[in-house]
C-alpha positions in Angstrom: -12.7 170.9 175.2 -15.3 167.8 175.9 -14.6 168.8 179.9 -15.4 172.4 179.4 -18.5 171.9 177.5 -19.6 169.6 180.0 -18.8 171.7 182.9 -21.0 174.6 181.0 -23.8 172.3 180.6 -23.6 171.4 184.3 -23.1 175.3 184.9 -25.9 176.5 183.1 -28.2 173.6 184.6 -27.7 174.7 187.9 -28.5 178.0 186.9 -31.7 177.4 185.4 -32.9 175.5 188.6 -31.8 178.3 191.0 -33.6 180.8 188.9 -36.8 177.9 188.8 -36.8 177.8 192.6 -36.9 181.7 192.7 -39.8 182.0 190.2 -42.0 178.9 191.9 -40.8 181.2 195.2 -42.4 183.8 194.0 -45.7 182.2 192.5 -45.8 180.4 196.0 -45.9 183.8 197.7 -48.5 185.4 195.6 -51.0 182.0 196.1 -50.7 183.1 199.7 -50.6 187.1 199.3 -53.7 186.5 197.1 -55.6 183.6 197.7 -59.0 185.6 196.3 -57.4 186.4 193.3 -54.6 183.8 192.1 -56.3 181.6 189.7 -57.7 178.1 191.7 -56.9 180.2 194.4 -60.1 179.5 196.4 -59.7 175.9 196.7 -56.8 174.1 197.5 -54.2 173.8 194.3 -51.1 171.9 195.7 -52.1 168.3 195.4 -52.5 165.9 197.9 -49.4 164.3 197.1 -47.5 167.0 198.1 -49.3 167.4 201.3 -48.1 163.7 202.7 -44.6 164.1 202.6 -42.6 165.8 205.3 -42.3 168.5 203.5 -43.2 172.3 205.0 -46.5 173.8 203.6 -44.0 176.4 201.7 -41.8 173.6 200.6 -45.2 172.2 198.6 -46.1 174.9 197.4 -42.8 175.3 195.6 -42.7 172.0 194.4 -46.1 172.3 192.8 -45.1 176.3 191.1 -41.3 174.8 189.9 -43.2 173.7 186.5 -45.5 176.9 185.6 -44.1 179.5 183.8 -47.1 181.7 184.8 -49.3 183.1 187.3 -53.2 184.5 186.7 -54.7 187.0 189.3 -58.4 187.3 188.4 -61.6 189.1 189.7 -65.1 190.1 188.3 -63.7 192.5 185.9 -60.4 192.1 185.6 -57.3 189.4 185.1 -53.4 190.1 185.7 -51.1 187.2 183.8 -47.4 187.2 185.0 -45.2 185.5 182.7 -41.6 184.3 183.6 -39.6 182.2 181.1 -36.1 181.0 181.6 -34.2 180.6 178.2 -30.1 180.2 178.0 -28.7 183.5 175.5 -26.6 182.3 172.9 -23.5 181.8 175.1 -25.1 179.8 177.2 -26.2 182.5 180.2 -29.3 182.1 181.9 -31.9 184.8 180.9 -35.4 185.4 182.3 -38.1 187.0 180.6 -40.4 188.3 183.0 -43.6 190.4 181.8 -47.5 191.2 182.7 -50.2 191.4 180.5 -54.0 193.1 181.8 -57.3 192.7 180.5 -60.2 194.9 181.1 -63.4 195.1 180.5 -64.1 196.2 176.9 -66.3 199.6 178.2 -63.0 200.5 180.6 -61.2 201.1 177.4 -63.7 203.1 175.9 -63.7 205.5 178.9 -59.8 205.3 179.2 -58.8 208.7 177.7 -55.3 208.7 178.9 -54.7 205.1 177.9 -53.3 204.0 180.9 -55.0 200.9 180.8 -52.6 199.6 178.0 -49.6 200.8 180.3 -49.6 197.8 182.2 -46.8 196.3 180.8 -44.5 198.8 180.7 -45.2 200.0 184.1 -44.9 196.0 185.2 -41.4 196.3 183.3 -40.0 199.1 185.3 -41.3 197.9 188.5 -39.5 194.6 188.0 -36.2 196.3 187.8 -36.6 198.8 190.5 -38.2 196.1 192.8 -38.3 192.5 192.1 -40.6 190.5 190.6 -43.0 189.9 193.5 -43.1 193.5 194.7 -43.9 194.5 191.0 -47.0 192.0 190.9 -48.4 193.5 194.5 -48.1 196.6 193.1 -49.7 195.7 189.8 -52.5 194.2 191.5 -53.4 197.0 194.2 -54.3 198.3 190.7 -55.5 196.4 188.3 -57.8 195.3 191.7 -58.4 198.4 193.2 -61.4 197.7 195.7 -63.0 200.5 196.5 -66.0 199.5 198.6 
C-alpha cells in the first residue's frame, strides 16, 4: 500500500508540473502577444538572473511565469485578470481552475443596457473549452481592448 501511495504522490507531482509548465507557457505567450497591455509589460519583467544563463529568451520567460497563478492585461480604461489554479480533486487528479474577471469603468456600466459587460466570465468560460486557454484570452482582449482609433 506504502508503494502505491508513493507512486500516486510521484504521479500526481508530475502532473501538477506539466500542467505549471503549460500555464507559465501560456502567460509567457501573452507577455509577448501583449507587451502594451500585460501588466509590467512595458519594461522588462524577467529578471536579470534569468537572462545570464544559457537559457532561450522563451525558456526565461517560463521560468519566471512557473510561480504566478495569474495574468493582468490593463489599459486606460480597462483591466483583464486571468486566473489559473492547479488543485488535486479528492482522488488525487490534477484539476485546473481557469477563469477571467473584467473591470470597467464605472459610467460603462451605467450605459450597458444589455449587460454584456458582466458576461465576461462566462463568455471567457466557454472560450476556454472550445479553444484553449490562450486563444480565449486573445479573444477576451480584442474586446475588453477594442481600439478603435
Amino acid at each position: 500500500m506504502a508503494d502505491h501511495d508513493i507512486t500516486a504522490l510521484g504521479y500526481g507531482l508530475g502532473r501538477y508540473y506539466d500542467i505549471a509548465v503549460r500555464r507559465a507557457s501560456c502567460w509567457a505567450k501573452c507577455h509577448a502577444s501583449f507587451p502594451a497591455l500585460v501588466e509590467g509589460g512595458k519594461e522588462n519583467t524577467v529578471p536579470r538572473l534569468l537572462e545570464k544563463r544559457d537559457l532561450s529568451s522563451s525558456q526565461g520567460q517560463i521560468g519566471y511565469y512557473l510561480g504566478h497563478d495569474s495574468v493582468v492585461l490593463r489599459d486606460r480604461n480597462a483591466v483583464l485578470r486571468v486566473k489559473w489554479e492547479i488543485t488535486f480533486d479528492w482522488t488525487g487528479e490534477v484539476e485546473s481552475l481557469i477563469t477571467a474577471r473584467a473591470r470597467f469603468p464605472e459610467v460603462w456600466y451605467e450605459v450597458d443596457e444589455r449587460r454584456g459587460l458582466g458576461k465576461v466570465p462566462a463568455v471567457f468560460d466557454r472560450l476556454v473549452r472550445e479553444r484553449g486557454v490562450f486563444e480565449a484570452v486573445e479573444i477576451m482582449s480584442g474586446v475588453v481592448f477594442r481600439n478603435d482609433g
